[in-house]
N, C-alpha and C positions, 0 to 999 in steps of 0.2 A: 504493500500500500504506500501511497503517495501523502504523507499526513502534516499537516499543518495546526503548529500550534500558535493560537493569539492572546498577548499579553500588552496591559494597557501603560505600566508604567517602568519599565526599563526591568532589569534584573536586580535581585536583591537577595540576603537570607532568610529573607521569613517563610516561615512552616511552609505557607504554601506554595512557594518559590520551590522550593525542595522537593512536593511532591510533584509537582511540575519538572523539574530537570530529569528527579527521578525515572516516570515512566517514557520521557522525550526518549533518555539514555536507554534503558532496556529496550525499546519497541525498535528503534538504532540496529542495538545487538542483536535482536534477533532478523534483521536484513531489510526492514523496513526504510522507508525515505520518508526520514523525518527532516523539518525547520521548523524553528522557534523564531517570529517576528512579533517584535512589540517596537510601540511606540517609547518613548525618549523620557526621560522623567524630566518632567517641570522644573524650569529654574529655583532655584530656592528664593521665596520671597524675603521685603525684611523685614517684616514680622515672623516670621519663622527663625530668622538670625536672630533679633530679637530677644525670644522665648527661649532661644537655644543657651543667650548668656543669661538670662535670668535664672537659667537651672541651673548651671554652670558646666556647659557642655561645652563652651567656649566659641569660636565664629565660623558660622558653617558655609562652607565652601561648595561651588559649582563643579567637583571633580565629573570630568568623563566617565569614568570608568570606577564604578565603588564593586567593595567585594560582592562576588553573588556564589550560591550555588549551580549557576550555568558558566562559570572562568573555564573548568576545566575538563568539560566536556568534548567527546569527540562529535555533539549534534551542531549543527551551524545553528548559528544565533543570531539573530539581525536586527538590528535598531533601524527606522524606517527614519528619514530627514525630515519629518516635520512631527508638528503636535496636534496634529489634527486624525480623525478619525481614519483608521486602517484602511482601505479603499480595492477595489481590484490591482487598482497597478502597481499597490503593495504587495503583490503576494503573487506565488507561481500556480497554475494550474494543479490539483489535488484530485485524490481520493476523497480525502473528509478534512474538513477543518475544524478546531476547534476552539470556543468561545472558553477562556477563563475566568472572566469576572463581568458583572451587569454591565459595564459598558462593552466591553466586546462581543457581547451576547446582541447588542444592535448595531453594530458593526458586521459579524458575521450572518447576521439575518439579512444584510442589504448586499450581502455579496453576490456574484453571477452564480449559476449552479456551477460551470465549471471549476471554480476554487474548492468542489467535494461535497459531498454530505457533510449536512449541517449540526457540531454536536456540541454541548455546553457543560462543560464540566463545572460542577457546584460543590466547591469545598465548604460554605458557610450559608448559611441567612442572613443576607449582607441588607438585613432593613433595619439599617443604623439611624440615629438620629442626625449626623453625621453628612449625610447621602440624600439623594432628591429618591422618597422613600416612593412615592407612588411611579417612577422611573426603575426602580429597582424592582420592586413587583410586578411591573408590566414584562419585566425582562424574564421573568418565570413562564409566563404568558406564550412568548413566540414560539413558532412551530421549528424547534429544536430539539435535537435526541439529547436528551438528558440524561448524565450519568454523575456518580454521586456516592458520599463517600462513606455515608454512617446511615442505619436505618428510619433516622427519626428523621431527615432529609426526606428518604423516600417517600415515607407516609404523610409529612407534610407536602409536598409535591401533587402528592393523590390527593388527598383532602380539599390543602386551598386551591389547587389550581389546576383540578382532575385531569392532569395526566397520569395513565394509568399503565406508563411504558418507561419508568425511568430503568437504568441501569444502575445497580448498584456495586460498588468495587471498595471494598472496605480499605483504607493504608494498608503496609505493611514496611516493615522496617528492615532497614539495610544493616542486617548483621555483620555484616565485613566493616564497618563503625563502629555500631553498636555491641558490644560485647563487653565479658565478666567473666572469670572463671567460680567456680561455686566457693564461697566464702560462709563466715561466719557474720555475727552481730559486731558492729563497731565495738571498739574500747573504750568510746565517749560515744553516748547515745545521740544520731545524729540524724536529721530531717533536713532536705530541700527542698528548692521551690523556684518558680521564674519568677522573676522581679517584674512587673508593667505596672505602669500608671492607668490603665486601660481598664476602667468601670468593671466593662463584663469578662475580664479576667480574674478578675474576683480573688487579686493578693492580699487586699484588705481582709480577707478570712483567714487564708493562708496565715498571714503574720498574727490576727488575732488571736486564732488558735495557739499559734507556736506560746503567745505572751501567754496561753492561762494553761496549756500544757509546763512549760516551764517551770509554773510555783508548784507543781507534782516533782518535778524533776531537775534540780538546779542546773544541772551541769548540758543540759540538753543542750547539743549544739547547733547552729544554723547555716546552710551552706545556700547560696543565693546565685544564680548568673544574670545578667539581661542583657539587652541593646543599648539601655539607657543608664544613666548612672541615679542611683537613689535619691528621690527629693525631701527636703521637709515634710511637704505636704502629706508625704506616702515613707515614714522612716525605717531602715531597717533596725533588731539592736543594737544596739553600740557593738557587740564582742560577733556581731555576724562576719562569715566570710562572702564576699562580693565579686565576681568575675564580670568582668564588662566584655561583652562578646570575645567570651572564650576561641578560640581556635575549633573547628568542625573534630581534630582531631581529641579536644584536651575537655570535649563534653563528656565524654565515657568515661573518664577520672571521677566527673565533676556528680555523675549518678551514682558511680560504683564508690563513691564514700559516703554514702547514706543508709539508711534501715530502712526508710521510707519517702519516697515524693510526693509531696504536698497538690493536690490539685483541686483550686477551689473557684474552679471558673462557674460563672454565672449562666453565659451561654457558650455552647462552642459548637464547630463544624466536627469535627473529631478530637481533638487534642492529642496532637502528637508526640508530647512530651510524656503521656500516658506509657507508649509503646518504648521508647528512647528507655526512659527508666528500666521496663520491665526485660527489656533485653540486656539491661544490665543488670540482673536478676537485684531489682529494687522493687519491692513492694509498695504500691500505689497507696494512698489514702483522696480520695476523689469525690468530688457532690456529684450528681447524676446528670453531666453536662456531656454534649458532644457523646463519643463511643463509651461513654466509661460504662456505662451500666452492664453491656456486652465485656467489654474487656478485664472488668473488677469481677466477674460471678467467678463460683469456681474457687476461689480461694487464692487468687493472684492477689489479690489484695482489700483493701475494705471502703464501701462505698455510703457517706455519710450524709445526712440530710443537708439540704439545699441553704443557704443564709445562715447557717449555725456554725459557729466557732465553737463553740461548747463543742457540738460531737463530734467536730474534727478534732479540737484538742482528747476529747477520752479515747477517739481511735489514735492519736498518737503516742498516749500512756500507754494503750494495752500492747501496740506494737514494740516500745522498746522495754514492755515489763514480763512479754512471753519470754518462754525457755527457748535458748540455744536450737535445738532441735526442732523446736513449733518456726521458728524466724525462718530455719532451714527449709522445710516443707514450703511455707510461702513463697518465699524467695523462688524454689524449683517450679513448681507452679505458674508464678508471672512468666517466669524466662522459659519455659515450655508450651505456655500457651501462647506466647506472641511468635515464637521461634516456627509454632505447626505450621500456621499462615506465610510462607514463604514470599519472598518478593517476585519469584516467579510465576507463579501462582495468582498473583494481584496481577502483574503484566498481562497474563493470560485471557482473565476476567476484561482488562481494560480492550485488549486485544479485541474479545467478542464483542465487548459493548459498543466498539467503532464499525462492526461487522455490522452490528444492528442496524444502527446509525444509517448505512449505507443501502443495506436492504428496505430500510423505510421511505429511505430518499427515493430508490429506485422506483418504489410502489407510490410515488406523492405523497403520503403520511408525514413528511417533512420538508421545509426548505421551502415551501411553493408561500407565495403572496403574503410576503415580508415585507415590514413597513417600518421606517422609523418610530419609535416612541417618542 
């Protein structure tokens, strides 16, 4: 297949960057023709410079070229010369193309059929407040094959916007990364967590929790990474450890010294640091956001009510107050359940769901009398 992927704001590391290089790269390997074309990211305003010294991130600059998970792949990647919408004479003749976020979802619906069947990968529920919310729901709307990455996706899909044809392809993590040999319980009882200032990340639980787990456990320790560096507004401990965009290589350090990963997102597409952890055979503690409900059952790890610091903190007493042996169990569990789910196996699944995509197209089910929103 001839496959095109479209991305709205340059290359980057965020989650979903990643599972975007990811399957671009596999689908590659396995003899496909694949591109990755996205448009350029927006100068930095100066209000963003701004905001930038008031955190004290210091003066943010217009570099070309920032790190991404697409640097060092062998898929081409192309940034198109302008900032306007992806257009036909952006892109080459296809198989299937596909749509990565609401705006390219009506970009790729005004494309010719020759650019492929038409398909829209939905990593999130992007009706932020944030976002022109009723443009971002219509983007649900268009006649594109949908595929997607967690079940509560799919059923929302069916529900609000009765399509009753998504494709579902859960993550799956790139163990040649990801990895841990099987270990014990720390020597200091120790919990992390991703640092964001971001509402529906929901660190504000995470850290509350930690503070009233803590007066259980003095010596609890805290291991933190993020993009941004910590604010007032959102403090970590004073005695926390802090990695400001660790190295892709020096994450699997940053999981494999914990008992447990903290995940107290509000909402989520999947959350992919669920899997990263547990492939580090790190036992999750998770509020029922994104894949966890699926990915916690089983005894991978423990899944705690939604807004509540309280039962996140007692699930983090009971975690570093079981025996040796009980931590073990769990621990084997996480990292055997994420491990079954091969990344092959996902490429696979991704693999049929552009077949579909194509066979719909072929039959008009998709792609026909596409309009701007």
């Amino acid at each position: 297949m001839k496959i095109t992927f479209v991305m709205a704001s340059g290359f980057a590391l965020t989650g979903g960057d990643r599972v975007i290089a990811t399957y671009a790269e596999c689908l590659y390997k396995r003899g496909h023709d694949v591109l990755v074309v996205s448009r350029p990211r927006f100068p930095v305003t100066l209000c963003e410079r701004a905001r930038a010294l008031l955190k004290g991130q210091g003066w943010l600059s217009d570099e070309k070229k920032a790190p991404s998970h697409f640097d060092h792949l062998e898929v081409p990647c192309r940034l198109t010369d302008h900032f306007g919408p992806i257009v036909d004479e952006d892109l080459p003749d296809a198989d299937v193309v596909i749509a990565t976020w609401w705006e390219t979802a009506e970009w790729v619906a005004n494309l010719s059929q020759s650019k492929g069947a038409k398909a829209y990968f939905i990593q999130h529920y992007e009706v932020f407040d944030y976002l022109p919310k009723e443009q971002v729901e219509a983007s649900y709307r268009l006649p594109l094959h949908k595929i997607t990455i967690a079940q509560w996706l799919v059923d929302l899909m069916k529900t609000r916007y009765e399509d009753h044809h998504v494709s579902l392809v859960p993550n799956s993590v790139n163990t040649a990364q990801f990895f841990a040999p099987p270990r014990g319980k720390q020597l200091v009882p120790t919990v992390g967590l991703t640092y964001s200032e971001i509402p529906w990340k929901g660190c504000d639980i995470s850290l509350a929790a930690f503070s009233i787990a803590a007066q259980q456990i003095p010596n609890l320790r805290l291991i933190s990474f993020g993009s941004e560096q910590p604010t007032p507004d959102l403090p970590l401990p004073a005695d926390a450890e802090f990695y400001l965009s660790p190295s892709q290589e020096w994450l699997k350090e940053i999981y494999s010294e914990c008992d447990a990963w903290l995940f107290g997102s509000r909402i989520e597409g999947f959350g992919l640091p669920i899997l990263e952890a547990m492939a580090c055979r790190t036992p999750v503690i998770g509020t029922p956001a994104g894949a966890a409900p699926e990915l916690l059952s089983g005894g991978a790890g423990l899944l705690v009510d939604p807004e509540s610091p309280v039962d996140m903190a007692r699930a983090i007493v009971k975690i570093c107050e079981i025996s040796e042996d009980q931590w073990k169990a769990m621990s084997d569990t996480a990292y055997t359940k994420v491990t079954s789910y091969t990344l092959e196996m996902a490429t696979e699944l991704f693999e049929s769901a552009l077949c579909i995509a194509m066979e719909r197209s072929q039959q008009g089910n998709i792609g026909t009398d596409c309009t701007s929103t």
